[in-house]
N, C-alpha and C positions, 0 to 999 in steps of 0.2 A: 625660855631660852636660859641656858645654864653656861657659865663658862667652864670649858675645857679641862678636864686635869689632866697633867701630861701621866701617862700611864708607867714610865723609864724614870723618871725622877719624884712624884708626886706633886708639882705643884703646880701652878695654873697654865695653862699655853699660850692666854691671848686668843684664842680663838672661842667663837660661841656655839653650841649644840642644843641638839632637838631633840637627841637620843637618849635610853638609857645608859649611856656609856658611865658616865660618873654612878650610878646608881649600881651597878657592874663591879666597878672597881673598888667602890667604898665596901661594898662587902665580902669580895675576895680578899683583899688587903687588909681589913680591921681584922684583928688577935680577935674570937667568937668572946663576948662578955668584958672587953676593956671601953666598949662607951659607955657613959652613965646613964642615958639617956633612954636606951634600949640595948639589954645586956644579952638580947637573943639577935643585935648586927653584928655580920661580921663571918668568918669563917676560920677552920681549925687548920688550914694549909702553916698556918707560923710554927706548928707542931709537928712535922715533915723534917724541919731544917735540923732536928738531932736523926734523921734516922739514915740507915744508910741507902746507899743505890740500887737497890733491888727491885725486881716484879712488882711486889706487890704492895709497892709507894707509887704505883701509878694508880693503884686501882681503888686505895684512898685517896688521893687527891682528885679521884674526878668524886667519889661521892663527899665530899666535904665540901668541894666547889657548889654541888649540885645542892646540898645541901642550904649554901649560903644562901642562895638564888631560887630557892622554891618562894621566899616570901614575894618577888618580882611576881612569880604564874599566880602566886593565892590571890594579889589583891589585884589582880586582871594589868598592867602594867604591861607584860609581858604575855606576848601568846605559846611562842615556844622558845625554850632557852635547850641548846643542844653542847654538849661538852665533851670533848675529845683530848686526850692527853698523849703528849709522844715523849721516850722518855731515851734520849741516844747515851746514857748510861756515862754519862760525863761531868757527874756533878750540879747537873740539873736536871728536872723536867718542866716541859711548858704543856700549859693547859690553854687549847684553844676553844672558847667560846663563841658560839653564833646565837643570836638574838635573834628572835623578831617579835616586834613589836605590835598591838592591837591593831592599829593602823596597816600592817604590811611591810613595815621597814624594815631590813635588816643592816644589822651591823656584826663586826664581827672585831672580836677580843682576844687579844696573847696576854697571857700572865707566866712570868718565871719561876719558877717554885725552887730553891736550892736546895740539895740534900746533899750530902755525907759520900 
């Protein structure tokens, strides 16, 4: 069991989890190559926030997302991670993630992604 990060501000909720939810977010959220630790966590979505609102800033953010999130499928964690982005052309796009995990569980993830 893992406590909770709140996914709208970053920091913990108080509550406890079973899921990869934190594992979800720590690699959507990390700049791809800013932890020291493993410089291949993380994802290139912080690279979106200079571009502008256009097509085809949705259609990198899902593979960048998809990118972060393949090491979840490599090292069996995850069974299927599926990623859908909708982008109402307003200064944001959100990337909806659905998980499931080896076990059966699913959960399911919003991330905001700002752009230009």
């Amino acid at each position: 069991m893992d406590r909770e990060i709140n996914t709208t501000n970053g920091s913990y909720s108080g509550r406890t989890i079973d899921n990869l939810q934190n594992a979800v977010y720590l690699r959507i959220m990390t700049p791809r190559g800013s932890y020291w630790a493993d410089i291949n966590l993380g994802s290139l979505l912080y690279t979106l926030e200079r571009e502008k609102d256009v097509q085809r800033i949705s259609l990198l953010a899902k593979q960048y997302a998809e990118q972060a999130l393949q090491p979840l499928l490599d090292d069996g964690r995850a069974a299927a991670i599926e990623v859908q982005t909708i982008q109402p052309h307003d200064g944001h796009l959100y990337l909806y993630i659905n998980v499931t995990e080896q076990d059966g569980k699913k959960f399911s993830f919003k991330c905001p992604v700002k752009v230009i």
